[in-house]
N, C-alpha and C positions, 0 to 999 in steps of 0.2 A: 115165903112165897117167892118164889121169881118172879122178873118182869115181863111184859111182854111188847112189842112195838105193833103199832095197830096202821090200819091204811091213811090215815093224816100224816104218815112221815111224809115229809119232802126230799130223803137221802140229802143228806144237807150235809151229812160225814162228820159230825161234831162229837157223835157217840161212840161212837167204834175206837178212836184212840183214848176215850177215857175209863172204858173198863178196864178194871185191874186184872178180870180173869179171864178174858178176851174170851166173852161170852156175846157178845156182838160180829154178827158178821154180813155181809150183803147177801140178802135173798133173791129170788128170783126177781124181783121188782121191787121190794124197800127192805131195809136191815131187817135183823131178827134176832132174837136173844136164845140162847142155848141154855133150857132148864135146866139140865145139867150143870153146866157152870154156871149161872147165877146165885149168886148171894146176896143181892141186893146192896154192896159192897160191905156185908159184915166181914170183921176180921180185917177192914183194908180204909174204912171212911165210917163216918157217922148216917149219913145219908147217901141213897144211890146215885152214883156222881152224871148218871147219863140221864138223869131224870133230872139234876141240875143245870146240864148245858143243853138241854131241849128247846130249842126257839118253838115249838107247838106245843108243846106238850102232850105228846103224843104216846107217852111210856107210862103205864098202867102197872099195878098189880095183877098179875095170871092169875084167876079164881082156879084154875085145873091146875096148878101146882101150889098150891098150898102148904107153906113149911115155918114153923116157929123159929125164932131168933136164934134157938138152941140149935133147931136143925142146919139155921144156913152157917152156924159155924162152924160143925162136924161138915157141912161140904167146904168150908172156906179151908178145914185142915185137913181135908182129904185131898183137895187140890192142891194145896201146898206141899205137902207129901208125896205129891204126883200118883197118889190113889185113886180109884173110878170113884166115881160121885154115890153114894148111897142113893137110889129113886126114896122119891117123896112119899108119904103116906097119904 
């Protein structure tokens, strides 16, 4: 599953340099995560590192992107690759 940033950000800017897939970027009024590029940092961390330096915790699991471990790694090596991301089932 990808993540998602919900309206409790406070654009604090702590997340955005810490994705590896630079899947984080400023939205109209708080960050936001690109399903696309989210992996939850498979392929790059054990845990999703923007949901580790959260002072709110405000980064949830997307229930509308929904994708198994297997899947965020075929996107972690299709990004790597510089391939378009597969859409989620």
């Amino acid at each position: 599953m990808a993540l998602k940033i919900t309206d409790e950000c406070i654009n604090c800017d702590v997340c955005e340099p810490e994705c590896p897939n630079q899947a984080i970027s400023m939205g109209p009024e708080i960050y936001v995560i690109d399903p696309q590029r989210c992996t939850e940092c498979v392929g790059h961390f054990d845990e999703p590192q923007c949901m580790q330096v959260c002072p709110v915790s405000c980064i949830p699991v997307d229930p509308e992107h929904r994708e198994t471990r297997e899947q965020l790694m075929q996107k972690y090596l299709g990004l790597q690759a510089g391939l378009p991301s597969p859409a989620a089932d």
